[in-house]
N, C-alpha and C positions, 0 to 999 in steps of 0.2 A: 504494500500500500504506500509508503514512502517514496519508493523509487515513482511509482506513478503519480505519485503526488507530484513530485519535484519535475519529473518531463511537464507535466501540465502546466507548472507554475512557469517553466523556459519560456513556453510557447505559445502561451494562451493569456491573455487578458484579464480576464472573469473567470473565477471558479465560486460555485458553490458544494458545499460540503452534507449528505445529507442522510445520515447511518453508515450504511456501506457503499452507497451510490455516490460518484464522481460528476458533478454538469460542469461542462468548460465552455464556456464563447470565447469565440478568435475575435480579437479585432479585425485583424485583414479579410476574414468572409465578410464581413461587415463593410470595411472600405471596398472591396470589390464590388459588392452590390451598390453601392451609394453612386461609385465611381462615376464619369459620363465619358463616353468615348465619342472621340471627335479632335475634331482642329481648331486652337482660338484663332478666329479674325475679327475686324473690324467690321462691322457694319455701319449703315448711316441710316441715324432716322432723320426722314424727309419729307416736311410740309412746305405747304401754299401759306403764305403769309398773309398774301393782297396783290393784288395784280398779276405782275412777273415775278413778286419776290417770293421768294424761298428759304428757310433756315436748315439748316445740316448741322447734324450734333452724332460726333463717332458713338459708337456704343461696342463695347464687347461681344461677342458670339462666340459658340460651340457651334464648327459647323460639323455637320454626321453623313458623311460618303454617302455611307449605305442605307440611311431612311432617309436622302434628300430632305433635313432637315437645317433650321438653328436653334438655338438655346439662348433666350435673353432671360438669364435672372433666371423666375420658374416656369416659365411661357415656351413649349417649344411649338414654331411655325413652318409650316411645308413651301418648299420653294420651287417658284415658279420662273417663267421668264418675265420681264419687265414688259410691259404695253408698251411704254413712253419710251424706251432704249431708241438713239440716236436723233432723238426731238432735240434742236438745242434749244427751244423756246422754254423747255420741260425742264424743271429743276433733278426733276430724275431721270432724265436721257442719259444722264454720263454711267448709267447702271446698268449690268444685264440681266438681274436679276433682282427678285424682291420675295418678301415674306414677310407679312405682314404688313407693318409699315415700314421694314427694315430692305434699307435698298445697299446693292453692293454687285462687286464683280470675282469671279474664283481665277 
């Protein structure tokens, strides 16, 4: 019972102790589930102000290959292509893509 004690305490986070039964949690199964896989970029969020004007404000993203998604914060948005891409009247032409209200290029 010691010796398994002492591997569990190496390598495990949590243990509870309860007659003869051992319960362990791992931190790291823990971080792996939490974990988010993907690439940090940039994004831009981008509004009409009034007229032709525009504001752009960078924002962070997770972007995810493989669900064609991003990740702002706890919001994650499916991406498309940009409508407005190559408009230069358009505050978001210089984008080829969008989600959300998040516009940007890979």
């Amino acid at each position: 019972m010691k010796k398994l004690l002492f591997i569990c305490l190496m390598t495990i986070s949590s243990l509870f102790v309860f007659a003869d039964t051992i319960i362990c949690f791992s931190a790291h199964a823990n971080e792996s589930m939490l974990s988010t896989t993907g690439t940090e970029i940039t994004v831009y969020l981008v509004k009409q102000v009034g007229g032709r004007a525009w504001s752009k404000s960078a924002v962070t993203a997770i972007y995810d290959s493989k669900e064609k998604t991003i990740k702002v914060g706890k919001f994650t948005y499916s991406i498309n292509k940009n409508l407005a891409y190559g408009q230069s009247d358009d505050g978001r032409g210089e984008y080829m893509y969008v989600a959300g209200d998040y516009y940007f290029n890979l």
